[in-house]
PDB file with one MODEL, atoms N, CA, C and O in Angstrom:
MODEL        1
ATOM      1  N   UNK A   1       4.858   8.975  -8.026  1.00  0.00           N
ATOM      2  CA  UNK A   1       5.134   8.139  -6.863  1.00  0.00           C
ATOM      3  C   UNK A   1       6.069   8.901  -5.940  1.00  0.00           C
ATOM      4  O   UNK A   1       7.049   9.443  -6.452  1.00  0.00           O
ATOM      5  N   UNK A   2       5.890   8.986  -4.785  1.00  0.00           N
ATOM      6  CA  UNK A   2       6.734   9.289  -3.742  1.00  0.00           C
ATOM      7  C   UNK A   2       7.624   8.814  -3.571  1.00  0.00           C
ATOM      8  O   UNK A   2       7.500   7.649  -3.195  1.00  0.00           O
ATOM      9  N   UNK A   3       9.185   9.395  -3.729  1.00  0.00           N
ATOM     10  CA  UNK A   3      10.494   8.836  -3.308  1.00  0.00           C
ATOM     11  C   UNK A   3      10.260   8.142  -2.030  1.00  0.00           C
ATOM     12  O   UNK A   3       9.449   8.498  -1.174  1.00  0.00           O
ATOM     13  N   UNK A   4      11.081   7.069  -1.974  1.00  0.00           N
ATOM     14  CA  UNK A   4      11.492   6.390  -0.331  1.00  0.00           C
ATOM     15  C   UNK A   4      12.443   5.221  -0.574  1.00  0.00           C
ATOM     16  O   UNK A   4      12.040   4.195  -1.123  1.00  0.00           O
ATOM     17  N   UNK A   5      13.612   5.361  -0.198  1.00  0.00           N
ATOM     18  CA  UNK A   5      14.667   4.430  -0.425  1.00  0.00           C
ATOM     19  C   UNK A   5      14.635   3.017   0.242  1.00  0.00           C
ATOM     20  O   UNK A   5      14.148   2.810   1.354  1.00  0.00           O
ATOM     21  N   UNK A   6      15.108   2.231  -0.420  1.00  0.00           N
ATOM     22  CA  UNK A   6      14.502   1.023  -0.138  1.00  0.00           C
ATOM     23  C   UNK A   6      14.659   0.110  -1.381  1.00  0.00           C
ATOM     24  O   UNK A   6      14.991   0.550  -2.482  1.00  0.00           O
ATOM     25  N   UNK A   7      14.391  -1.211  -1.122  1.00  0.00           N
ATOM     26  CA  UNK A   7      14.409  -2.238  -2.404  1.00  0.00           C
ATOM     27  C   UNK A   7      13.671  -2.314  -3.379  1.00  0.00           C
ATOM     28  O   UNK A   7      12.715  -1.538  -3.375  1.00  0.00           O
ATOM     29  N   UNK A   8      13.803  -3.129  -4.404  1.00  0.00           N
ATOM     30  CA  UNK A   8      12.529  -3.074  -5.113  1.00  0.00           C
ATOM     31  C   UNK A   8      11.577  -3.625  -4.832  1.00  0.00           C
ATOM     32  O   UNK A   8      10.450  -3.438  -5.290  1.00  0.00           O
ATOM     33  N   UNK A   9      12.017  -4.608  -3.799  1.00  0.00           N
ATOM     34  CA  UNK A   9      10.171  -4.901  -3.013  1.00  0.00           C
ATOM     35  C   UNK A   9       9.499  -3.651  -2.421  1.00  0.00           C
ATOM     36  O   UNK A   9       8.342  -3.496  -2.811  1.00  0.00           O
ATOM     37  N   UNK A  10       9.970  -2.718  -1.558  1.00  0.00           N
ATOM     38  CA  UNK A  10       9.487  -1.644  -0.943  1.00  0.00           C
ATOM     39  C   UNK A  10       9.123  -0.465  -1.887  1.00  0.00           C
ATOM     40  O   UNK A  10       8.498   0.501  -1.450  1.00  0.00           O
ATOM     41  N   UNK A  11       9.395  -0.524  -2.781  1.00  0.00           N
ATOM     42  CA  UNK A  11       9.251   0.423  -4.274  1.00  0.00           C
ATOM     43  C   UNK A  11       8.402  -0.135  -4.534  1.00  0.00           C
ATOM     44  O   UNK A  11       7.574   0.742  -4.289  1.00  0.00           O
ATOM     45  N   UNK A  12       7.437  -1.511  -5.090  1.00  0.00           N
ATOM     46  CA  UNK A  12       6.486  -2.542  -5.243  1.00  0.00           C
ATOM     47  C   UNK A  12       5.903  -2.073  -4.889  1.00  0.00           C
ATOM     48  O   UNK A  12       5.241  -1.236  -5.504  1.00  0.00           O
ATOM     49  N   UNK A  13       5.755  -2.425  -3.223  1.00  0.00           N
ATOM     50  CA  UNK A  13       4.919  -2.092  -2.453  1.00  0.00           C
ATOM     51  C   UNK A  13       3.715  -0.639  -1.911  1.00  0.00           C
ATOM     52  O   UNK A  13       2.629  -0.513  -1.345  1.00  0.00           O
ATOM     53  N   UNK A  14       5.011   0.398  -2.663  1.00  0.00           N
ATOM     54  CA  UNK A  14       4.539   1.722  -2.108  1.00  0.00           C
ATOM     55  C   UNK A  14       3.661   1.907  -3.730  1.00  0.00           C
ATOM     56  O   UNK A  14       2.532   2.387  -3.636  1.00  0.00           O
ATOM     57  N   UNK A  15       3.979   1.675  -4.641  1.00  0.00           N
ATOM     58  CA  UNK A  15       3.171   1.551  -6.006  1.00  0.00           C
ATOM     59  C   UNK A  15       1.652   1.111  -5.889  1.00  0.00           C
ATOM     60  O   UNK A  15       0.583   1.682  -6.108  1.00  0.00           O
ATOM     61  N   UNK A  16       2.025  -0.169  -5.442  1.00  0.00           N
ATOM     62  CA  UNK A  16       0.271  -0.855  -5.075  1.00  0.00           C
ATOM     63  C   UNK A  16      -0.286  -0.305  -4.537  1.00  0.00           C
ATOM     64  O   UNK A  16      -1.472  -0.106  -4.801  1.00  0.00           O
ATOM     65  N   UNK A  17       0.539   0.363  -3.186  1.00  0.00           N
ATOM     66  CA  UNK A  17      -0.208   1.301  -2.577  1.00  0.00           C
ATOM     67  C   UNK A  17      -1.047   2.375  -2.790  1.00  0.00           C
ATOM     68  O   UNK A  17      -2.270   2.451  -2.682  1.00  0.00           O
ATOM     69  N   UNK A  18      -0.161   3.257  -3.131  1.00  0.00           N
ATOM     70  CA  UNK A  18      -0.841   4.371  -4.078  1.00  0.00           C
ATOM     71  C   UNK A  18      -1.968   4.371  -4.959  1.00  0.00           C
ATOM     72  O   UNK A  18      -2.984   5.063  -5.030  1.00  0.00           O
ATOM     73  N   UNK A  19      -1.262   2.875  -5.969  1.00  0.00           N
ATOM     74  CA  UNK A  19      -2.716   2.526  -6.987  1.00  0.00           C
ATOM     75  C   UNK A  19      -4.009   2.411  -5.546  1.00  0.00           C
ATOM     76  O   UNK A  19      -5.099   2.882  -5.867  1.00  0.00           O
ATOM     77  N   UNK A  20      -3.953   2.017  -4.530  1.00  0.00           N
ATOM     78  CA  UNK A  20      -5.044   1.496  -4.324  1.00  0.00           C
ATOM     79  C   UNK A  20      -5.422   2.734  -3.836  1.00  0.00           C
ATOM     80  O   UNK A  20      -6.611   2.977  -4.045  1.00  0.00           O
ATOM     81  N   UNK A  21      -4.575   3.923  -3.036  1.00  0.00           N
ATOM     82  CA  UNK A  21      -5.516   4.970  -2.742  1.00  0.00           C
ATOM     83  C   UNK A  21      -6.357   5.401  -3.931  1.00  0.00           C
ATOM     84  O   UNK A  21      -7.585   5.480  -3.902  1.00  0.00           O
ATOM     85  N   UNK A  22      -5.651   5.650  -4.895  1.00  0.00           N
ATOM     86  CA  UNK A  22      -6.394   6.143  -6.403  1.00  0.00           C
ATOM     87  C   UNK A  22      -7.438   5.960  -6.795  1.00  0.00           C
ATOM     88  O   UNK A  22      -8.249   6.767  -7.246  1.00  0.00           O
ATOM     89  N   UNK A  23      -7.581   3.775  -6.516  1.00  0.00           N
ATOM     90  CA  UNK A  23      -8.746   3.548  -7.369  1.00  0.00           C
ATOM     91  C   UNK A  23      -9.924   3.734  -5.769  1.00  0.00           C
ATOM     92  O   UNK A  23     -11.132   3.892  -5.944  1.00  0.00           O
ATOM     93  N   UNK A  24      -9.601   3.705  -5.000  1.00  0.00           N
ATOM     94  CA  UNK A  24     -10.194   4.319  -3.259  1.00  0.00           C
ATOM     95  C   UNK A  24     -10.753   5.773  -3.852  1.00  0.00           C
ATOM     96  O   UNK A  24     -11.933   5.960  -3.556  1.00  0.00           O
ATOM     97  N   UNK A  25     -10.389   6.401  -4.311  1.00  0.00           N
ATOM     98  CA  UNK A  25     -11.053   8.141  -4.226  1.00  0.00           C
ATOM     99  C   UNK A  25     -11.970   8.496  -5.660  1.00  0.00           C
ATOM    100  O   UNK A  25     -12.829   9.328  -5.950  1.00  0.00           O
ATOM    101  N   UNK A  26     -11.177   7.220  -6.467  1.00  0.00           N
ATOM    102  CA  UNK A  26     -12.122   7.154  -8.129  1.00  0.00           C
ATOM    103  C   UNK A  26     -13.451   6.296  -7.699  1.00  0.00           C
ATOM    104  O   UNK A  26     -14.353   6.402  -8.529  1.00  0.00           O
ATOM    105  N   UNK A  27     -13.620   5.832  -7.068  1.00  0.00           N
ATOM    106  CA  UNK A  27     -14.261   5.010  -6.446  1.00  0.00           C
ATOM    107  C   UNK A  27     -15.631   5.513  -5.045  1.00  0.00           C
ATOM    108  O   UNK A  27     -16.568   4.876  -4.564  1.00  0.00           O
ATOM    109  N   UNK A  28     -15.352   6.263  -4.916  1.00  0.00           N
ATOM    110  CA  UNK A  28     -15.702   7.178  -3.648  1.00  0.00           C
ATOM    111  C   UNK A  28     -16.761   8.086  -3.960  1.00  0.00           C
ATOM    112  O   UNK A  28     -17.253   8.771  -3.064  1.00  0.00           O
ATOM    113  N   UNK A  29     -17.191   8.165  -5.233  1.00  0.00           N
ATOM    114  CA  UNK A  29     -18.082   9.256  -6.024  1.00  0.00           C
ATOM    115  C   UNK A  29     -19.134   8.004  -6.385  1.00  0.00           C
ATOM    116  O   UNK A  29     -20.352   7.931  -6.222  1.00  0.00           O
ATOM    117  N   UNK A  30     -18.714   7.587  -6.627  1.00  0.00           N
ATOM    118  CA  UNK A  30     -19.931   6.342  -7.034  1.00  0.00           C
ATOM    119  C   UNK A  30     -20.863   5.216  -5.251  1.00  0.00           C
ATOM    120  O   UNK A  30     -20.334   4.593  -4.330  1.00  0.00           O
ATOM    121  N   UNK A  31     -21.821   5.402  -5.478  1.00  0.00           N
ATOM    122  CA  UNK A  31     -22.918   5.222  -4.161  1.00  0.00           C
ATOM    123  C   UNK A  31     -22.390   3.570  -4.508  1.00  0.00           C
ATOM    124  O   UNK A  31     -21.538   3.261  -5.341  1.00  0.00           O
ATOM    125  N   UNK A  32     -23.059   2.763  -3.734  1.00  0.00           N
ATOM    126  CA  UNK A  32     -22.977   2.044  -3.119  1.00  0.00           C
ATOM    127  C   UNK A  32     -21.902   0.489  -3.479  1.00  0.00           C
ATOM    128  O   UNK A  32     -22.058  -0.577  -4.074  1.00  0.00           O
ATOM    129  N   UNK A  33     -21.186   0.940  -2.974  1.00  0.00           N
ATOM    130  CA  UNK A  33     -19.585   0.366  -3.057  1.00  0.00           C
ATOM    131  C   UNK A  33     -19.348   0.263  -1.896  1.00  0.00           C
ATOM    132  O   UNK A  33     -19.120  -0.940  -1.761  1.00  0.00           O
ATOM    133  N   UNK A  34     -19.253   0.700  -1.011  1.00  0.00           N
ATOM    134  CA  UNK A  34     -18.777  -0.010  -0.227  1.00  0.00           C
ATOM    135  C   UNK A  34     -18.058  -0.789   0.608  1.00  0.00           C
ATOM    136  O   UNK A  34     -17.195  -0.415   1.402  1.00  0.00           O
ATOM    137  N   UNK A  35     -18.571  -2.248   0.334  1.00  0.00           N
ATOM    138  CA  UNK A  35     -18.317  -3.552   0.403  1.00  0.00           C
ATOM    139  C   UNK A  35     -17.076  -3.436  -0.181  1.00  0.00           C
ATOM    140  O   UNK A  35     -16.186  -3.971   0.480  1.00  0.00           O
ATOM    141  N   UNK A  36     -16.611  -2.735  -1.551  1.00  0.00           N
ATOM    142  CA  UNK A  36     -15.826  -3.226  -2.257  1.00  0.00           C
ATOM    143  C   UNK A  36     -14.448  -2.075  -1.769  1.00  0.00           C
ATOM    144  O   UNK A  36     -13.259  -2.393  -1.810  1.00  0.00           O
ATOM    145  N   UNK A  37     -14.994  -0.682  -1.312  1.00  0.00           N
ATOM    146  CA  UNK A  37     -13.879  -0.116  -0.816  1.00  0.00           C
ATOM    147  C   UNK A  37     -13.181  -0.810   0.883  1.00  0.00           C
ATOM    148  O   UNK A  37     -12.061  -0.903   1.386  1.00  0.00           O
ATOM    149  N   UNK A  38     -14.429  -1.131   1.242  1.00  0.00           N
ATOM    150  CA  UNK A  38     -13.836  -1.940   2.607  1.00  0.00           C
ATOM    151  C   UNK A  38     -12.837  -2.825   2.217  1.00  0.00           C
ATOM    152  O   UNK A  38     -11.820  -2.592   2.871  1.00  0.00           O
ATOM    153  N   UNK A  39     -12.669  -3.868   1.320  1.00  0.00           N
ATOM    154  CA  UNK A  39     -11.707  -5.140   0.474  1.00  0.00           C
ATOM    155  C   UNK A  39     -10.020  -4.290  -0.226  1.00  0.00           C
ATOM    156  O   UNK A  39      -8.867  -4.600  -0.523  1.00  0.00           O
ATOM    157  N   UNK A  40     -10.878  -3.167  -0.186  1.00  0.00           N
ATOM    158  CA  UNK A  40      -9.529  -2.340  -0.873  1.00  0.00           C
ATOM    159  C   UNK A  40      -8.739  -1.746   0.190  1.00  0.00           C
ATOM    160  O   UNK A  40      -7.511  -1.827   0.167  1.00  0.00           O
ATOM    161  N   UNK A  41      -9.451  -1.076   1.244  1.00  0.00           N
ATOM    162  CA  UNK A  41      -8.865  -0.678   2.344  1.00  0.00           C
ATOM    163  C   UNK A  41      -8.523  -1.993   2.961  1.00  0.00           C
ATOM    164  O   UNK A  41      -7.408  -1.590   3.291  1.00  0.00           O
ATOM    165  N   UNK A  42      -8.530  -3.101   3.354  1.00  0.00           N
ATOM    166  CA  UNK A  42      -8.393  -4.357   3.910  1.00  0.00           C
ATOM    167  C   UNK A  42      -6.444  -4.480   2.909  1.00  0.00           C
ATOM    168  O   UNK A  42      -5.283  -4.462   3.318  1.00  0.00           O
ATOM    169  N   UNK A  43      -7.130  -4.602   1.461  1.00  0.00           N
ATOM    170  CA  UNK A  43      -5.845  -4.794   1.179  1.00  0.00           C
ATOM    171  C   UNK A  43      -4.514  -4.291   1.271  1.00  0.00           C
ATOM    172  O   UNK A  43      -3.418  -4.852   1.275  1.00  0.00           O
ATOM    173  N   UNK A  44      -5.028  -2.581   1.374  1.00  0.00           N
ATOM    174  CA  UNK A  44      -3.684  -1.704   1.532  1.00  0.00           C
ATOM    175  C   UNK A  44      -3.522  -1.894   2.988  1.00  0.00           C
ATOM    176  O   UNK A  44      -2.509  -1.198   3.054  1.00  0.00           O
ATOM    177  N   UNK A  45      -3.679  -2.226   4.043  1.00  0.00           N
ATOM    178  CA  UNK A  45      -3.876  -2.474   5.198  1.00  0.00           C
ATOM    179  C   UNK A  45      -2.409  -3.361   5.626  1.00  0.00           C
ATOM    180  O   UNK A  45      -1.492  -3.222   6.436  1.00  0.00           O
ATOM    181  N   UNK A  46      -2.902  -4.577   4.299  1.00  0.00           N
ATOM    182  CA  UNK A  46      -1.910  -6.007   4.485  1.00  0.00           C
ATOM    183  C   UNK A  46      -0.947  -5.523   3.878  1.00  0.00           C
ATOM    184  O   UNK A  46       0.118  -6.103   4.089  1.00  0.00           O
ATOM    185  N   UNK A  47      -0.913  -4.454   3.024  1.00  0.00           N
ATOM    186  CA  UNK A  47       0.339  -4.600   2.193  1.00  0.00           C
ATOM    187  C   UNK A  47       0.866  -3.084   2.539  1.00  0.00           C
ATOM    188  O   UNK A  47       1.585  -2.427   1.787  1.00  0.00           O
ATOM    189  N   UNK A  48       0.378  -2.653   3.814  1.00  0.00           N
ATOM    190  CA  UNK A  48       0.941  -1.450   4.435  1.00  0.00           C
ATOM    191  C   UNK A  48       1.842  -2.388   5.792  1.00  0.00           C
ATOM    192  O   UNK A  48       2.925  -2.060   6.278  1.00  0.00           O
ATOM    193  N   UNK A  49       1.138  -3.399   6.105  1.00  0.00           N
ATOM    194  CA  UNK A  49       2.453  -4.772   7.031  1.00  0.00           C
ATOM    195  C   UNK A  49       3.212  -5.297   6.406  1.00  0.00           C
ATOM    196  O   UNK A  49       4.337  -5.454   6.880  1.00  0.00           O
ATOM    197  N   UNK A  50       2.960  -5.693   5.324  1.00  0.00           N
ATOM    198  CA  UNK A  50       3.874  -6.373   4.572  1.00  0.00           C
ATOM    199  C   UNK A  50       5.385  -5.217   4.531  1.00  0.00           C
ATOM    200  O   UNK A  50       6.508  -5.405   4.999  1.00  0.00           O
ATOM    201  N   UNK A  51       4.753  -3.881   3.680  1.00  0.00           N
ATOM    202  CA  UNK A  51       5.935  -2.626   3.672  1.00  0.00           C
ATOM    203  C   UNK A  51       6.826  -2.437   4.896  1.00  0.00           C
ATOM    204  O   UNK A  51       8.037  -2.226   4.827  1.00  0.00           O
ATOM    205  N   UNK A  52       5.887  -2.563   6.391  1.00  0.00           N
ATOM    206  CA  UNK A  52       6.523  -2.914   7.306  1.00  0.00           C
ATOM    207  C   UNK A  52       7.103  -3.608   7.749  1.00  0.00           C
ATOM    208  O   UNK A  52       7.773  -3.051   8.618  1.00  0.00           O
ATOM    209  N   UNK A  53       7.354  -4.909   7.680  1.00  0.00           N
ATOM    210  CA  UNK A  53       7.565  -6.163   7.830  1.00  0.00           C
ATOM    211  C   UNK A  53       9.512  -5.820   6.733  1.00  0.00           C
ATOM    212  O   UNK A  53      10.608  -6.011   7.260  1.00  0.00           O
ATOM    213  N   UNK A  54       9.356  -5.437   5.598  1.00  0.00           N
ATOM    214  CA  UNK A  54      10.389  -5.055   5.081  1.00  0.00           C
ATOM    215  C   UNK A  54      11.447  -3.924   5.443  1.00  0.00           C
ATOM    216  O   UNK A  54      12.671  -3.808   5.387  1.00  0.00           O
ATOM    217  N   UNK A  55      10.260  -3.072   5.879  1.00  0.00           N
ATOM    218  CA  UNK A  55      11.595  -1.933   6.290  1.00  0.00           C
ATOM    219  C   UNK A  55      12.218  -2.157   7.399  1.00  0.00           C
ATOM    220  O   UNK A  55      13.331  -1.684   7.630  1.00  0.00           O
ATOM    221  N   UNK A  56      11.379  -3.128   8.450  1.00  0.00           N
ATOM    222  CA  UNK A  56      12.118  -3.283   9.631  1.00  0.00           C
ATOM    223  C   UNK A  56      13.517  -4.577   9.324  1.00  0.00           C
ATOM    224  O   UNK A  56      14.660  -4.538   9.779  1.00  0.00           O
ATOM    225  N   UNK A  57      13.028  -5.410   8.603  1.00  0.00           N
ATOM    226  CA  UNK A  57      13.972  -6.346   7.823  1.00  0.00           C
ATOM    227  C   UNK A  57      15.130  -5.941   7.104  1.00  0.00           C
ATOM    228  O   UNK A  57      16.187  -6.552   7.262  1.00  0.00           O
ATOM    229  N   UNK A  58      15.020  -4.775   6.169  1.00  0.00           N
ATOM    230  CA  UNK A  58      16.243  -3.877   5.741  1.00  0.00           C
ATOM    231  C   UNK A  58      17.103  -3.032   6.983  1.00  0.00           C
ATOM    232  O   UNK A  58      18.309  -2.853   7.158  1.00  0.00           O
ATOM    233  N   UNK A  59      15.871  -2.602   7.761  1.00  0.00           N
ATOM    234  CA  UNK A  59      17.182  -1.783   8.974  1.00  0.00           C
ATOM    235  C   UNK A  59      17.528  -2.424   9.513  1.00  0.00           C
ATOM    236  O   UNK A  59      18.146  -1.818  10.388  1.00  0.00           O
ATOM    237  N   UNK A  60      17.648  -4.090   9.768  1.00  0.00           N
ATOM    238  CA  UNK A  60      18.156  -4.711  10.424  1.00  0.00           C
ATOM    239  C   UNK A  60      19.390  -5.058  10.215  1.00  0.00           C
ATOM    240  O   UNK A  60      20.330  -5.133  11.006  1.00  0.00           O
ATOM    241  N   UNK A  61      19.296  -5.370   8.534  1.00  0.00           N
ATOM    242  CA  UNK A  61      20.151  -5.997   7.509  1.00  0.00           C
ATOM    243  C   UNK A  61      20.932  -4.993   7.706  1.00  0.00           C
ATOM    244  O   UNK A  61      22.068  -5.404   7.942  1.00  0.00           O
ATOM    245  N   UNK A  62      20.829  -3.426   7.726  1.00  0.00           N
ATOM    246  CA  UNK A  62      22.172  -2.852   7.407  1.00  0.00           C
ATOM    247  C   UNK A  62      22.548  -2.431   9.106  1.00  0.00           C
ATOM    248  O   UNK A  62      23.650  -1.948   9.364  1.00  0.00           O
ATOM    249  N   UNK A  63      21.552  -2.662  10.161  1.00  0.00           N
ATOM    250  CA  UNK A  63      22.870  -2.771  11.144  1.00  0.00           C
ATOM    251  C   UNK A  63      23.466  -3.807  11.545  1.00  0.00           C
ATOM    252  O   UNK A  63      24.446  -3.709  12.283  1.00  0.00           O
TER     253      UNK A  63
ENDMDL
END
């Protein structure tokens, strides 16, 4: 996992993340999927706002 300081929600977050590129490229060799990588990219999507939604919430908090 890639260092990035932050809470343990934002540590959470960057985890799921990752898992989802992973199962995205394990996934990517096999034909017709799709549908199902579109749902995966959809999800890291929300939970690439969500990560945002926090970091802007923490830099707020500490100014």
């Amino acid at each position: 996992m890639s260092y990035e300081a932050g809470s343990t929600e934002c540590r959470g977050l960057i985890e799921a993340k990752e898992s989802l590129i992973k199962a995205m490229k394990s996934l990517s060799s096999i034909g017709d999927l799709d549908h199902i990588q579109k749902k995966l990219r959809d999800v890291y999507n929300e939970l690439e706002q969500l990560h945002e939604s926090r970091r802007i919430k923490e830099s707020n908090d500490i100014n």
